[in-house]
Backbone as a ProteinNet text record, in pm:
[ID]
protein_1_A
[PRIMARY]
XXXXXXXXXXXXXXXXXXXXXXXXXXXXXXXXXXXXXXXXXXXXXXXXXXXXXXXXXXXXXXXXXXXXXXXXXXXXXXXXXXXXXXXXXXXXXXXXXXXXXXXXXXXXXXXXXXXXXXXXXXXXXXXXXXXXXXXX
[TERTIARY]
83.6	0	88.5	77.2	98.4	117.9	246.1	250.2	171.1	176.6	98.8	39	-103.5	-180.7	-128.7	-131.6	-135.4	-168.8	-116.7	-191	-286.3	-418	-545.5	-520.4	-432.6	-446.5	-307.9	-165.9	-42.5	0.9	-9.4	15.1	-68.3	-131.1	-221.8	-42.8	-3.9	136.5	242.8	308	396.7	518	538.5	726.1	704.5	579.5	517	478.9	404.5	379.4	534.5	649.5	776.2	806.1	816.5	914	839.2	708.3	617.3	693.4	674.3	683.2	812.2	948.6	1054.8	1079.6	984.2	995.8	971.3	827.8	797.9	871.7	919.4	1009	1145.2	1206.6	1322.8	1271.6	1191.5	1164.6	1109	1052.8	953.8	855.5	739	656.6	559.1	430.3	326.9	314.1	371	350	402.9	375.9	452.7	403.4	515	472.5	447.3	408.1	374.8	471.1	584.5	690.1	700.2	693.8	701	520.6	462.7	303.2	280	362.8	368.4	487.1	618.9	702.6	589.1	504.4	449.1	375.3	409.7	351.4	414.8	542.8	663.7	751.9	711.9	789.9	910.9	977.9	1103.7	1206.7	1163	1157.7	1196	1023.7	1035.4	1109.5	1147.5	1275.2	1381.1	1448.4	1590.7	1605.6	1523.2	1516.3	1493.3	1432.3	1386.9	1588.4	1594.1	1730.4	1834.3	1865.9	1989	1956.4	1804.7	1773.4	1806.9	1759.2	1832.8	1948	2009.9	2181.9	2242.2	2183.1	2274.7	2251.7	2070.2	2032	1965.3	1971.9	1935.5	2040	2133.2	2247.7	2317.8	2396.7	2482.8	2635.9	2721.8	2801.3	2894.8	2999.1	3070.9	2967	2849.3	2800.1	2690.2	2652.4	2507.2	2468.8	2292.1	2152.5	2105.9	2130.9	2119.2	2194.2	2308.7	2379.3	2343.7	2308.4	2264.4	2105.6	2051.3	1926.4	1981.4	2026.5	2102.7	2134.2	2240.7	2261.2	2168.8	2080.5	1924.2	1898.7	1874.4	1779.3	1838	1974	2053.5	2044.3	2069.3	2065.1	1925.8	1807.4	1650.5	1673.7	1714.1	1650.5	1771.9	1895.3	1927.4	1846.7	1806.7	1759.7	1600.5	1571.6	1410.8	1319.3	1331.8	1237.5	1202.2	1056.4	973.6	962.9	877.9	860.8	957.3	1048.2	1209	1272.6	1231.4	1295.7	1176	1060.6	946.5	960.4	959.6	988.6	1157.5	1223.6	1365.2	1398.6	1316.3	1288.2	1233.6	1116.3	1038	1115.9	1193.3	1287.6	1408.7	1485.9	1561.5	1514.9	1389.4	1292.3	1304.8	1253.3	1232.9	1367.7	1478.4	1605.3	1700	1638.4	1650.6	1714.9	1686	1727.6	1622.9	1724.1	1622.3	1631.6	1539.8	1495.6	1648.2	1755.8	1829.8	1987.3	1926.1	2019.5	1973.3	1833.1	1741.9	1783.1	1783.7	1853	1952.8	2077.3	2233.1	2207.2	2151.3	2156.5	2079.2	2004.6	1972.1	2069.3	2106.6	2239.4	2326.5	2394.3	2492.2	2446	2274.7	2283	2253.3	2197.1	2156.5	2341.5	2421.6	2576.5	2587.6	2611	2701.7	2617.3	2494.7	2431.3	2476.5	2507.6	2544.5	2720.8	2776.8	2934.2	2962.5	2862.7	2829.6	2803.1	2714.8	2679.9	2833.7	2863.6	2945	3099.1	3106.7	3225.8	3223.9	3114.8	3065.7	3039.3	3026.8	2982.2	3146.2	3216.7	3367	3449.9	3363.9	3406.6	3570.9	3627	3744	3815.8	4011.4	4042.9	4040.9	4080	4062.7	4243.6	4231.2	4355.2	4410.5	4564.2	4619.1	4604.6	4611.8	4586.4	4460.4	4355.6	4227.3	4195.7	4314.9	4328.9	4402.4	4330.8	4348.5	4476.9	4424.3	4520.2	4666.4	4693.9	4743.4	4928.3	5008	5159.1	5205.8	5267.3	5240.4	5407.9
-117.6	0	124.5	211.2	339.8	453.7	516.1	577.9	724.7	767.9	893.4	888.8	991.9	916.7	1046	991.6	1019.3	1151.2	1271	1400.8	1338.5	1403.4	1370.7	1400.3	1524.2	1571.1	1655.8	1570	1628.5	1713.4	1714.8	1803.9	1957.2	1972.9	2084.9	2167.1	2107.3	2184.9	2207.9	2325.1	2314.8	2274.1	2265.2	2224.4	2040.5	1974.4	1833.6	1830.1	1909.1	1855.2	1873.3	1971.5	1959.1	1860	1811.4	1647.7	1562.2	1529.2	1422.1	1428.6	1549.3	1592.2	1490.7	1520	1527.9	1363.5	1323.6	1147.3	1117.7	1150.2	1089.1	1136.4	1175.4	1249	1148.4	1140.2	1069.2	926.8	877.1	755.2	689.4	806.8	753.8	699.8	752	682.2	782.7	761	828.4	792.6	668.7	612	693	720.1	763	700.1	594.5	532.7	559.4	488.2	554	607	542.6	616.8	732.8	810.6	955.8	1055.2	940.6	1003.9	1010.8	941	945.9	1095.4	1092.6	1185.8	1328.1	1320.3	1425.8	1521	1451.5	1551	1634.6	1645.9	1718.2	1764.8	1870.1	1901.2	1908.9	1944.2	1936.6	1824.3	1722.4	1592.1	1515.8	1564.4	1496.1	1531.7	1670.6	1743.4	1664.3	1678.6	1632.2	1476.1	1389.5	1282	1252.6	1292.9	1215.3	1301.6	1372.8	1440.9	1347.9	1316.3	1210.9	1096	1031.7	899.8	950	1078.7	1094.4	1064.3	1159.2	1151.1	997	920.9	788.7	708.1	682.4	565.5	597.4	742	749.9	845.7	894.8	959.5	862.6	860.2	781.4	829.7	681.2	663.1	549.8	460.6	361.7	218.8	235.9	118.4	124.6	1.2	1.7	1	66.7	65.5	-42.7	-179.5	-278.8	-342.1	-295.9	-327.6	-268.1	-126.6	-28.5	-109.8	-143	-186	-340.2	-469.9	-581.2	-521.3	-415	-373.8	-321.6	-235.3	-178.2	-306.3	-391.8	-512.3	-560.4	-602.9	-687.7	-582.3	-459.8	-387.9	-405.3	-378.5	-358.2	-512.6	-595.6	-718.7	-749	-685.2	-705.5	-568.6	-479	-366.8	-440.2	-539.7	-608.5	-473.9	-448.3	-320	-367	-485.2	-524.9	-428.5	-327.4	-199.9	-190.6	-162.5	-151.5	-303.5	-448.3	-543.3	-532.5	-545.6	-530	-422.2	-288.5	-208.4	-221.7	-235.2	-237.4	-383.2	-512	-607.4	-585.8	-519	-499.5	-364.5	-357.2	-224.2	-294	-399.2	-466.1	-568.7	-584.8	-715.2	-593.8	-439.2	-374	-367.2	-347.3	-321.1	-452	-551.9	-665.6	-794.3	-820.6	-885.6	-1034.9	-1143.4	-1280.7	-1331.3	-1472.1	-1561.4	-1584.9	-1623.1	-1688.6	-1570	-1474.7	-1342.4	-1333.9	-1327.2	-1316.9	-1405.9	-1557.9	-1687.1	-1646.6	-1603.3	-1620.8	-1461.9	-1382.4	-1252.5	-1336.7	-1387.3	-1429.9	-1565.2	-1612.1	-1717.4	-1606.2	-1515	-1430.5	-1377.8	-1306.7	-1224.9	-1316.6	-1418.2	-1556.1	-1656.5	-1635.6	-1684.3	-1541.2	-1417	-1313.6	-1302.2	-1338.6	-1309.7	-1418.6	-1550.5	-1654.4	-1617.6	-1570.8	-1576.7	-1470.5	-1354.3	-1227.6	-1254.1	-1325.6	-1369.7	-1457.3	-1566.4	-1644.7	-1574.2	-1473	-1409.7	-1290.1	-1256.5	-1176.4	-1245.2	-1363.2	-1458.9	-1490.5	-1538.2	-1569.3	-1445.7	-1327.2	-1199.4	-1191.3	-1195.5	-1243.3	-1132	-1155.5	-1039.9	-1033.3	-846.2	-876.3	-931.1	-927.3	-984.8	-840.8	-845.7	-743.5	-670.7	-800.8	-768	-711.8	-702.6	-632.3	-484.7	-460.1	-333.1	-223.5	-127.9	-57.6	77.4	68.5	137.6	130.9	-22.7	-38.7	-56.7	-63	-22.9	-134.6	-96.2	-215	-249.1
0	0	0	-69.9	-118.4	37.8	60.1	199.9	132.4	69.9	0.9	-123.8	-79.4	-236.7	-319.8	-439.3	-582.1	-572.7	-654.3	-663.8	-778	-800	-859.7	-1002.7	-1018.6	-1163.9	-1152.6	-1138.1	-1104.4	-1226.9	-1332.5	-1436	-1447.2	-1391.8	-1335.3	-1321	-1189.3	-1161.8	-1330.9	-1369.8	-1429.8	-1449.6	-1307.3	-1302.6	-1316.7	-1260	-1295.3	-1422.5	-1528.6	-1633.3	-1711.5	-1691.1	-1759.1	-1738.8	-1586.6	-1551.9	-1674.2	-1648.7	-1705.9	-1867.6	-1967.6	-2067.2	-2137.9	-2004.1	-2016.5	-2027.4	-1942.8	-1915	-2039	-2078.6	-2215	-2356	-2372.4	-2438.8	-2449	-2334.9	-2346.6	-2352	-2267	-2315.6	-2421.8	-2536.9	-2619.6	-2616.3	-2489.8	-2441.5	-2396.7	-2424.9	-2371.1	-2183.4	-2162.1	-2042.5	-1925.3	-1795.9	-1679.9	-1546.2	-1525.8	-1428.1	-1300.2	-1196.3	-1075	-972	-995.2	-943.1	-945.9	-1052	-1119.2	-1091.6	-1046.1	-1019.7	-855.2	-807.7	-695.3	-631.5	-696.1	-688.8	-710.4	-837.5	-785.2	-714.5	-601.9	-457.4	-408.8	-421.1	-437.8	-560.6	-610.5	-741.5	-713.2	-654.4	-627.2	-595.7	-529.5	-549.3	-672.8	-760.5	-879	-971.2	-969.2	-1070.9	-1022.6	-897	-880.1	-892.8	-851.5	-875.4	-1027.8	-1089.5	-1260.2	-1348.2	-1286.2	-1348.4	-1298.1	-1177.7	-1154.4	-1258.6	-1279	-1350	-1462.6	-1520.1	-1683.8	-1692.5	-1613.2	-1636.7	-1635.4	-1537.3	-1519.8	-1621.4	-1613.5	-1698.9	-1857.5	-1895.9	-1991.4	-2098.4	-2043.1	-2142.5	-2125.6	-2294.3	-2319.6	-2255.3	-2199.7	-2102.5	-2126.1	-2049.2	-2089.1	-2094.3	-2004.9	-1990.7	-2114.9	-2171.6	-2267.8	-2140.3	-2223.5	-2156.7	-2155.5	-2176.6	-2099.6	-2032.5	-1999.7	-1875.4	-1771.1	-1785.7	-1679.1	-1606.4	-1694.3	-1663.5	-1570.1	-1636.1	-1547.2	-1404.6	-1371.6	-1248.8	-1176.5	-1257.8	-1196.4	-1144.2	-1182.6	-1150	-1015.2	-1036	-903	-783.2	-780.3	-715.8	-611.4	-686	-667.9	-629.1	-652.7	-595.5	-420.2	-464.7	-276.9	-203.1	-262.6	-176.9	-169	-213	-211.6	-223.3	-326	-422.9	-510.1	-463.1	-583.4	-699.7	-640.6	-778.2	-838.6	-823.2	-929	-978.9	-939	-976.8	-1103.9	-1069.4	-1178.4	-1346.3	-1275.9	-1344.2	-1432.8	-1378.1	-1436.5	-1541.5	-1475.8	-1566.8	-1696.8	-1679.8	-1842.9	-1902.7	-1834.8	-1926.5	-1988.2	-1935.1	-1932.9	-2070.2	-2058	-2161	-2286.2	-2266.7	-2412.5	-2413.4	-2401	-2455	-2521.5	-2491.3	-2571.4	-2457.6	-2315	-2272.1	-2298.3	-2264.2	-2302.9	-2195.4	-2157.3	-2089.4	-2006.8	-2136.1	-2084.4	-1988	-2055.9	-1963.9	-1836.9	-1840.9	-1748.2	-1637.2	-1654.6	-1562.4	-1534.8	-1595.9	-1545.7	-1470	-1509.3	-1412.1	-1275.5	-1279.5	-1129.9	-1062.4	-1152.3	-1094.4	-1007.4	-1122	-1013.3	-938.3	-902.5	-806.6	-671.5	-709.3	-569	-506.9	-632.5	-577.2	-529.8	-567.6	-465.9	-344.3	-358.2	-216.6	-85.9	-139.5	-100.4	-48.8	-103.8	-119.2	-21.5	-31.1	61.3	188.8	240.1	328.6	393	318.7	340.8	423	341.6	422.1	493.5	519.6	621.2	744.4	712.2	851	899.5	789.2	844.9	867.9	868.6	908	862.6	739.6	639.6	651.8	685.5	656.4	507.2	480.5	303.8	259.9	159	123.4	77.2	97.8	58.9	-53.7	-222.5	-326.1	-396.5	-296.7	-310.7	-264	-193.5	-141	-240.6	-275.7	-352.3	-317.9	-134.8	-64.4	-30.5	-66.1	15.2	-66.2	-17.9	-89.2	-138.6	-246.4	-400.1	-352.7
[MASK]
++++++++++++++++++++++++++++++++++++++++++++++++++++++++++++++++++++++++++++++++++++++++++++++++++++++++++++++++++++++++++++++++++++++++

């Protein structure tokens, strides 16, 4: 359940119908999901937030936009953010990911969670050669 409802008719606001504008625009999509309908209860919010998401996941950068989306996903699934494992999946599906990307992205993220756990429990020193700090 939803901690704040929905503004009724959020584009009424201007600095909300620019964000909205701006979403559909870059995404090529009439669509604006509830994330972004919910953000607008706070315009200010929804400006600074939909602007970090441009910059990272929608200007071009070293990573493809479906790699960006893969890490979206692993991320959203250890932070257990159904809405974003959901959402970032069918973004991940339009940018051309398959069934079988789909499996090995959840192989690695269920082994690092496993391997994570594993040496957090053996509370591990790190090894020297992983230390970035440390004198060569």
């Amino acid at each position: 359940m939803a901690t704040i409802k929905q503004p009724s008719n959020p584009e009424a606001d201007p600095r909300v119908k620019a964000v909205f504008d701006d979403i559909r625009a870059t995404r090529k999509t009439d669509f604006v999901n509830n994330l972004w309908r919910s953000l607008a209860f706070n315009p200010a919010l929804l400006e600074s937030t939909w602007a970090e998401v441009k910059q990272v996941m929608a200007t071009p950068s070293h990573l493809d936009p479906l790699t960006k989306e893969l890490i979206y996903i692993a991320v959203s699934i250890a932070n257990s953010c159904s809405y974003c494992v959901h959402s970032h999946t069918a973004a991940a599906r339009a940018k051309g990911m398959t069934d079988e990307q789909h499996a090995e992205l959840l192989a690695i993220v269920s082994l690092a969670a496993k391997t994570n756990h594993l040496a957090n429990g053996l509370q591990l020193p790190l090894d020297a050669a992983f230390d970035a700090g440390a004198a060569a």
